[in-house]
C-alpha positions, 0 to 999 in steps of 0.5 A: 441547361436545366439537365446540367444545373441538375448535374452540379446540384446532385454533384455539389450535394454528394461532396457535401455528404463526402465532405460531412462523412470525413468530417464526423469520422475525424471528430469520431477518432479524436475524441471518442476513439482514443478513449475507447481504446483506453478502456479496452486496454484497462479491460485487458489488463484486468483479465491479465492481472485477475484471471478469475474475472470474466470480461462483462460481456464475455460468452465464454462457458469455460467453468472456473476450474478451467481458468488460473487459479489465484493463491489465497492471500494470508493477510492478518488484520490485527484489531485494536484492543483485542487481546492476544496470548503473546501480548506482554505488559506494555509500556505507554507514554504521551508522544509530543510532536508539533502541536499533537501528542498522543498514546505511544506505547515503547520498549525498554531503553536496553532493548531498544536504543534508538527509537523508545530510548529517544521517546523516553528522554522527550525526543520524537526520533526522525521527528522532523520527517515525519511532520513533512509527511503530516503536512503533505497528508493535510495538503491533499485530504484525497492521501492516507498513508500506507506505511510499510514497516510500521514498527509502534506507529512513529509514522501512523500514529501521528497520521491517523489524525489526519487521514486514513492510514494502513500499517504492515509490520511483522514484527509480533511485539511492536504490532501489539505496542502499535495496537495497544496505542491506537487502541489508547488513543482511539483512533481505530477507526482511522487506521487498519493493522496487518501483521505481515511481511510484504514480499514478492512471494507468499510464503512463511519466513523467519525473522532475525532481530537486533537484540539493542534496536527494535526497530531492525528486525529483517526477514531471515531464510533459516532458523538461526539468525547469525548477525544483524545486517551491520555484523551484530549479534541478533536473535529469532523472532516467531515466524511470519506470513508474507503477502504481497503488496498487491494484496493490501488493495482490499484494505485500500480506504482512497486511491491516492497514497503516501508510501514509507517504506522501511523493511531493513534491505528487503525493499527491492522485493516489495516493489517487484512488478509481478507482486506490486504493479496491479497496486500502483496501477490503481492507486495513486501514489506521488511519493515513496519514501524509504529509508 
C-alpha cells in the first residue's frame, strides 16, 4: 500500500512539473517571444537599409571595403545671417497671421503674382491652411514641421514659433529671402535650412522657373527651360543638388513630423521606397500635406 501511494505521489509531482513547464513556455511566447522577434526584424532591417553597420554582436572580420558602399549625401545647410555672393537686396516686410506677425522677406509683385503680391497688399496667401497646420503643431509638442518646397517660409516661418521645423528649397533666391527672414526674426534656433531638391536620385539638376510666379520653380533635365508645366514662358535657375528624403534624418529634431510637401509635380519621386522609407520607417509622421 505505502509502494503504491509512492507511485501516485511521484506520478502527481511529474504532472505538476509537466504542467509548470508548459505553463512558463506559453507565458514565454506570449509575452516575451513576440518582442523578441520584433527586435530582431528591426536589426535586420537596419543592416539592410545601412549596410555600413555591423550587427552589436556581429563576429564578422569582413574590413568596410568588403562591405556596400553608401554615396555621400550632398546636403547643403544654409546658416541664417551668413552672407552669400548671390544674395540680392532684399525686400523684408511684417507678415500678419492670427494672432503672430513677423519678418517676411518677398519679390516684386511682377515677378511674383501670387504669394509676395498677396503679401503686399496685407493678404497672408493659403492663410487659412496654414493656421490649420499651427494648430496641429500646438496640439501635439512631440511634432515639428518638415517642410518640402519651402519657398520665403509661408509654412515655416510661422511654425518656427511653435516648434522645431526643417525647411528644403532649391531654389537659391527664395532660400536666401528665407534666410535672411529667420535671421530677422531670430528664430534660427528653431528652424534648419537646406538648400536642396528632394529626389529618388543623388545627382546635379537644372531648375526651369515661371518668370511671374516664384513660387513655380521645377526641376528640369536639360539646359533650356521651354515652358512652365501649364505652357508658360520660364527661365533657367543656376543648378541644384538633389538628396534624398532619407537623407534629411540627421537634421531630424523629433521623431514625429507634419509633412507639406509642394515641389510642382515631382512629388511621386520624393516618396519612392528606396529614397524615403528608412524616413517614415523611423519617424512618425500622421499627415501629408501636398498641394
Amino acid at each position: 500500500m505505502r509502494d503504491l501511494l509512492t507511485f501516485i505521489a511521484l506520478v502527481l509531482a511529474s504532472s505538476l512539473v509537466a504542467v509548470m513547464f508548459y505553463l512558463n513556455a506559453m507565458f514565454t511566447e506570449s509575452h516575451v517571444g513576440p518582442a523578441s522577434r520584433w527586435r530582431i526584424r528591426t536589426m535586420e532591417k537596419v543592416m539592410i537599409e545601412n549596410p555600413e553597420i555591423p550587427p552589436s554582436n556581429s563576429t564578422s572580420t569582413a574590413s568596410a571595403s568588403t562591405r556596400r558602399k553608401t554615396t555621400e549625401s550632398p546636403l547643403k545647410v544654409v546658416h541664417s545671417g551668413s552672407s552669400d555672393e548671390r544674395t540680392e537686396q532684399l525686400n523684408c516686410t511684417t507678415a500678419r497671421l492670427s494672432a503672430m506677425k513677423f519678418p517676411i522677406c518677398i519679390y516684386s509683385s511682377g515677378t511674383d503674382k501670387y504669394i509676395s503680391r498677396s503679401l503686399m497688399r496685407g493678404y497672408y496667401f493659403e492663410g487659412d491652411a496654414v493656421i490649420r497646420f499651427i494648430r496641429l503643431l500646438q496640439s501635439d509638442r512631440r511634432l515639428q514641421l518638415v517642410d518640402i518646397g519651402a519657398n520665403i517660409g509661408l509654412y515655416s516661418l510661422p511654425a518656427a514659433r511653435v516648434t522645431q521645423v526643417l525647411a528644403v528649397e532649391p531654389n537659391w533666391l527664395s532660400m536666401a529671402r528665407l534666410a535672411k527672414a529667420v535671421d530677422l526674426g531670430s528664430v534660427g534656433s528653431n528652424i534648419t535650412l537646406v538648400h536642396n531638391a528632394v529626389s529618388d536620385v543623388r545627382t546635379e539638376l537644372n531648375m526651369g522657373i515661371d518668370a511671374k510666379n516664384q513660387g513655380h520653380a521645377f526641376l528640369i533635365n536639360g539646359t533650356t527651360c521651354l515652358k512652365t508645366l501649364e505652357g508658360k514662358p520660364c527661365r533657367v535657375l543656376p543648378q541644384t543638388s538633389t538628396v534624398l528624403l532619407n537623407d534629411l534624418l540627421p537634421l531630424m529634431r523629433s521623431t514625429a513630423s507634419l509633412f507639406k510637401v509642394d515641389v510642382e509635380g515631382h512629388e511621386v519621386n520624393v516618396f519612392s521606397e528606396s529614397s524615403a522609407g528608412q524616413f517614415f520607417d523611423q519617424v512618425d509622421i500622421p499627415l501629408v500635406f501636398m498641394e
